[in-house]
C-alpha positions in Angstrom: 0.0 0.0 0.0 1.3 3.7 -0.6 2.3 6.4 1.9 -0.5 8.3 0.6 -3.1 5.5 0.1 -2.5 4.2 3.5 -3.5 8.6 4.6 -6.1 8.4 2.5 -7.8 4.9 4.6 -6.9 5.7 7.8 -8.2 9.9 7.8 -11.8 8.3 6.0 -11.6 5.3 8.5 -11.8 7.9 11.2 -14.0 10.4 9.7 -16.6 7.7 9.0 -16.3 6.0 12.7 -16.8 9.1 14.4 -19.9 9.8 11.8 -21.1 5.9 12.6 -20.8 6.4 16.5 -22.8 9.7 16.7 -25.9 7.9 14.2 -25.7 4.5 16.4 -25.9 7.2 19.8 -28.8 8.9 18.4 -30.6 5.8 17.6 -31.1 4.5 21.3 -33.7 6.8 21.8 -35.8 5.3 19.5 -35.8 1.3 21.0 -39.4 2.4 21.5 -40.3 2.8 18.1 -39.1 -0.3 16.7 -40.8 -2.1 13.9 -42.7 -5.1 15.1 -43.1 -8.4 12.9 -46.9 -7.2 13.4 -46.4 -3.8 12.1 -44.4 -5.0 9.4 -46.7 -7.6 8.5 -49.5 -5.0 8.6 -47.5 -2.2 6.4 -46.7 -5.2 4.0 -50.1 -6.1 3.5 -50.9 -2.9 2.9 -49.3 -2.8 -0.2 -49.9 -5.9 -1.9 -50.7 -6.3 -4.8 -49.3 -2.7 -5.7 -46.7 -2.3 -8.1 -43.6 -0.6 -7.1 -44.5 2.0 -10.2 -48.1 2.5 -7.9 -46.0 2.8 -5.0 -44.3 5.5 -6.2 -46.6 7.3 -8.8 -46.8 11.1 -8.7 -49.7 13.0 -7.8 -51.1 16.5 -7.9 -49.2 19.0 -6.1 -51.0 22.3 -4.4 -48.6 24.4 -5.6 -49.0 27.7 -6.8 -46.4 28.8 -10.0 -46.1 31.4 -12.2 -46.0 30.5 -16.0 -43.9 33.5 -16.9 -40.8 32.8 -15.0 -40.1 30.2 -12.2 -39.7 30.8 -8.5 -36.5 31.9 -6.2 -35.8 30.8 -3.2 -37.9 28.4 -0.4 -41.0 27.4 -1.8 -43.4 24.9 0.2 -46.4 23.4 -0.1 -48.5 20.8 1.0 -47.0 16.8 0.6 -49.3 14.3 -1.3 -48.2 11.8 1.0 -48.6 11.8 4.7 -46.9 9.9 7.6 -48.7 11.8 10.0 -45.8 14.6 11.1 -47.3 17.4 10.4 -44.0 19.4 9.9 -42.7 17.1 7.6 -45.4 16.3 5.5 -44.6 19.0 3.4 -42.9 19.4 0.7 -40.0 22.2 0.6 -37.4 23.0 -1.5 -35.2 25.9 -2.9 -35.2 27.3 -6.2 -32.4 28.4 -8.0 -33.3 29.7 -11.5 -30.5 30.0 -14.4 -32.7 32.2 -16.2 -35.8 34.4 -16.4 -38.1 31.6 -18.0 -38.9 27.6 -17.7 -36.9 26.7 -20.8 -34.1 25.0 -19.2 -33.6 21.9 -18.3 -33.8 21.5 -14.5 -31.1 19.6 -12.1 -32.4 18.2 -8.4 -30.0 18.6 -5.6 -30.8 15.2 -2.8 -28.9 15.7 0.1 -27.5 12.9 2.2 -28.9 11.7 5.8 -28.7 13.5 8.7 -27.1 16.4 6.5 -26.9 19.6 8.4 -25.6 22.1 6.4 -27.0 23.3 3.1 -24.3 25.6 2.2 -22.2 23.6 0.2 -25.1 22.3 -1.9 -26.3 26.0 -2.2 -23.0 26.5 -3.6 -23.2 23.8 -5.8 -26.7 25.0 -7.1 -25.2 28.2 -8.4 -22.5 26.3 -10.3 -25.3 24.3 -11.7 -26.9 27.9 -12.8 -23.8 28.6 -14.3 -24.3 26.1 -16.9 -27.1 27.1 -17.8 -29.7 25.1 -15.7 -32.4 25.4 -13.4 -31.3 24.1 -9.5 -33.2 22.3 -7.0 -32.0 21.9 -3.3 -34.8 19.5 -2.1 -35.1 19.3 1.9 -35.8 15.0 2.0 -38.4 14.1 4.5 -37.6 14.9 8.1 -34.3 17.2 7.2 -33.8 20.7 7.3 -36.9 22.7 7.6 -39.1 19.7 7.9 -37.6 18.1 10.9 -40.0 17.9 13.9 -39.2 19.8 17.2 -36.9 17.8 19.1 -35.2 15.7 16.6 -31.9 16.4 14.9 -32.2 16.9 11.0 -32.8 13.4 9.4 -32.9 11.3 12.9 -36.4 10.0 12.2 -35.7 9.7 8.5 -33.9 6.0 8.9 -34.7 4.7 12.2 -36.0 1.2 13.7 -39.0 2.2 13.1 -39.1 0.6 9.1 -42.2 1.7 8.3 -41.4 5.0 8.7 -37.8 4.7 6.7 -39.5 3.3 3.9 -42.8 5.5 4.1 -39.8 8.5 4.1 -38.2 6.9 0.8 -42.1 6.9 -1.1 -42.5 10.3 0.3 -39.6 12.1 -1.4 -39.7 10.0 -4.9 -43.6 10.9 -5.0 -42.8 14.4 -4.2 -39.8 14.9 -6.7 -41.7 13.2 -9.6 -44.7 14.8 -9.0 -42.8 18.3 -8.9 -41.0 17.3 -12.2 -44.5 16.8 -14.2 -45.2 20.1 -12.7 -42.3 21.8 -14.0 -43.1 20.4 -17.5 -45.7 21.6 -17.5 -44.6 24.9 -16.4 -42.4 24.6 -19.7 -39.0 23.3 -18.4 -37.8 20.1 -21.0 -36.6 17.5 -18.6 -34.7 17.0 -15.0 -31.5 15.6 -13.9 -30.4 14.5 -9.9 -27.6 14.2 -8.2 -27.7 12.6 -5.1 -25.8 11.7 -2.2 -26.0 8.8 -0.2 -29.3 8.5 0.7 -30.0 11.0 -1.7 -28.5 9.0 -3.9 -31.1 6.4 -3.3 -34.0 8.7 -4.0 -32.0 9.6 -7.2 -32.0 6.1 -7.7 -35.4 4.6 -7.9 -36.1 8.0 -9.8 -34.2 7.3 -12.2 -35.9 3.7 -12.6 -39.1 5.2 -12.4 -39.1 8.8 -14.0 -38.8 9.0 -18.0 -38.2 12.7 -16.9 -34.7 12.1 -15.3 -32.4 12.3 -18.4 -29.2 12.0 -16.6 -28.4 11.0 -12.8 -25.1 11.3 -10.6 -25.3 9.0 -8.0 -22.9 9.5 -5.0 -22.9 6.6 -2.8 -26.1 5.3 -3.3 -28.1 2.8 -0.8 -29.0 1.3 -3.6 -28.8 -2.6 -1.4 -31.7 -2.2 1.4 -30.6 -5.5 3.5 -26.8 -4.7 3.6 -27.5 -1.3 4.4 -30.0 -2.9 7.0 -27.9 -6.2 8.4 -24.3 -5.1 7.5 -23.7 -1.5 7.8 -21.9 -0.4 10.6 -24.4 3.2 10.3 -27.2 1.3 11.7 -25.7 -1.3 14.3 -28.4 0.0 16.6 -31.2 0.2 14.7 -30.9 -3.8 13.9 -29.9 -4.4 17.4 -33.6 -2.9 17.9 -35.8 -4.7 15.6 -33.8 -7.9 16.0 -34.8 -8.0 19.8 -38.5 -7.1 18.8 -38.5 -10.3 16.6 -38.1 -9.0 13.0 -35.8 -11.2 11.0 -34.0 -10.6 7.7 -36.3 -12.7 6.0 -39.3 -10.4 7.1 -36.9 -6.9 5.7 -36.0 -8.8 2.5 -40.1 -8.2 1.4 -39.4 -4.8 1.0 -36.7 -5.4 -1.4 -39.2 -4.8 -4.4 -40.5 -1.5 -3.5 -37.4 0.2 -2.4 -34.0 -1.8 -3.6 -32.6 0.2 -7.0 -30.5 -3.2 -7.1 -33.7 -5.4 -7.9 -35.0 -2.9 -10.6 -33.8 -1.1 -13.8 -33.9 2.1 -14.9 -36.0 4.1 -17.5 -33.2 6.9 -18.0 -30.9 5.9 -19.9 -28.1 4.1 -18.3 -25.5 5.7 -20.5 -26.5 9.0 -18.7 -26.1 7.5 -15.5 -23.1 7.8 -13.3 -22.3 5.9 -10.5 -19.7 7.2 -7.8 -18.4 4.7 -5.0 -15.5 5.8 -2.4 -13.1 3.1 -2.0 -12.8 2.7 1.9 -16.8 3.1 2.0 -18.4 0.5 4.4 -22.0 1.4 3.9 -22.5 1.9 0.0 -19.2 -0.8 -0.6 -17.6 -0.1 -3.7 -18.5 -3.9 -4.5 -22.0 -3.2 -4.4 -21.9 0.3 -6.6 -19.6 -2.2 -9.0 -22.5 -4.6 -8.9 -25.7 -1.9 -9.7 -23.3 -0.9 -12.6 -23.5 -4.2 -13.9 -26.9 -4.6 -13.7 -28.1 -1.6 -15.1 -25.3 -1.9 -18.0 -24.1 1.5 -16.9 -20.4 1.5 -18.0 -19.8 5.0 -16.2 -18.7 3.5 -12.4 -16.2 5.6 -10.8 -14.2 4.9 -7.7 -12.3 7.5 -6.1 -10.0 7.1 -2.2 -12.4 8.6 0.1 -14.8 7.2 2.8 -18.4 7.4 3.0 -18.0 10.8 4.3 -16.4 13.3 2.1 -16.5 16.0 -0.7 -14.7 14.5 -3.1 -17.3 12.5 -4.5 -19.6 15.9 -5.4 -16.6 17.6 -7.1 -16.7 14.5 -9.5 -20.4 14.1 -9.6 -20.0 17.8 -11.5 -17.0 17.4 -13.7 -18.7 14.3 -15.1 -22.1 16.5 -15.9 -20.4 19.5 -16.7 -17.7 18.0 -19.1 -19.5 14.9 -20.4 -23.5 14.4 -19.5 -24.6 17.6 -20.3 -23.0 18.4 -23.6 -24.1 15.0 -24.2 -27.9 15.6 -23.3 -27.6 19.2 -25.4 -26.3 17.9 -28.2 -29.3 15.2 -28.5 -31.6 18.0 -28.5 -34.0 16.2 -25.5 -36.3 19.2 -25.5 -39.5 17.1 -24.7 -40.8 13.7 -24.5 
């Protein structure tokens, strides 16, 4: 191994542990709310029968824009989907416009969990703009400004509590789609994400779902629900939770089809699609990125020495849209459907 390989693992191996500890902390306080084989049972029979393209079908949006020119800033309105927090079921984001009118193509910022700072993706918004596109910084279910009182920005978004975590995942994918047909309609020709993380998982299972996402950069994705369940050492506690309330890995692995991107392909297509991993990354394993890139015949994986936590990744995620997928997507002329 080399001097500066061997810098590179052990600063990320500390990084991430430190990151790990603080998530596994935080989760003891929800033992309480741990899934149940009942409540699981229950939430699974809920939806059978349901495709995962119901499950995750957009809806009408109350949301009020103008057809002359598109909004700035934080915009909110009610969530189509409810999981009964009335501070979170709404959906929020900030828009950045590139010009004066819809005619541009628009790009969806997806934070990661438990993120805390939207400065940086601010940032990256107005480099976004700078290229000519629309930018979207969506707040996820139960970050930012749509975190309840007494919680921490994204605590309750993956917790023990599993019906919650996944009910989170059908939130944001509803909401995003739904605000992409709006903005269509508004006059804007198509959408790209970029995701981290879990954002990245959002921006995942839109791009299997949403013939609106031309192009995705996908940072770290959870893209394999029972490793990032079982495995992970991120959610130690949570499994320590719901394996002493009786739910087993055979129970979890019936979700696979309505929220694991590795058990589905994509409508976008895959040429437009890249996929990040970090090489000493222990929740979304390089082996596993390597894997969804094989599945979905994607043929741009990228690896790069960080760990799960870092910024490389994002400066990446932007040279590859900037230099490659958007002159690509421009030069195609993908003005409409």
């Amino acid at each position: 191994m080399s001097p500066l390989r061997f810098l590179h693992r052990g600063w990320a191996a500390i990084i991430d542990l430190v990151t790990f500890e603080l998530v596994n902390l935080i989760q003891h306080r929800h033992a309480a709310a741990a899934i149940t084989p009942e409540k699981l049972g229950t939430y699974l029979a809920e939806w059978e029968g349901v495709s995962a393209e119901e499950f995750y079908a957009a809806q009408d949006l109350a949301l009020d824009l103008c057809p002359g020119a598109p909004p700035s800033g934080r915009v909110t309105c009610p969530s189509p989907v409810s999981l009964g927090e009335a501070n979170n079921d709404r959906v929020v984001f900030e828009f950045f416009p590139a010009g004066p009118s819809w005619d541009r193509p628009v790009m969806f910022l997806l934070h990661g969990l438990m993120s805390a700072s939207a400065v940086g993706y601010r940032a990256w918004a107005r480099k976004v703009n700078g290229e000519g596109w629309h930018a979207v910084f969506v707040h996820l279910p139960f970050h930012y400004d749509r975190c309840p009182s007494g919680y921490i920005s994204g605590e309750l978004a993956v917790s023990p509590d599993g019906a919650r975590t996944v009910g989170g995942v059908r939130q944001a994918v509803v909401e995003i789609r739904s605000l992409m047909r709006r903005f269509r309609a508004m006059g804007a020709p198509y959408a790209g994400c970029w995701g981290m993380s879990y954002g990245g998982w959002i921006g995942a299972l839109l791009a299997v779902f949403e013939p609106l996402v031309r192009c995705a950069m996908l940072m770290e994705p959870i893209v394999d629900f029972q490793h990032a369940t079982w495995e992970s050492p991120a959610t130690r506690t949570l499994r320590q939770h719901v394996e002493r309330g009786g739910v087993t890995r055979e129970m979890v692995a019936a979700l696979d089809r309505l929220v694991s991107p590795m058990t589905m392909r994509p409508v976008c297509d895959p040429g437009h699609i890249a996929l990040l991993a970090a090489q000493f990354d222990r929740i979304a394993t390089p082996e596993i990125i390597r894997e969804l890139a094989r599945a979905w015949g994607c043929h741009r994986y990228r690896c790069y020495p960080q760990g799960h936590v870092g910024y490389r990744l994002m400066r990446e995620a932007f040279r590859e849209w900037r230099d490659e997928l958007r002159p690509m997507l421009e030069g195609k002329g993908q003005g409409s459907l």
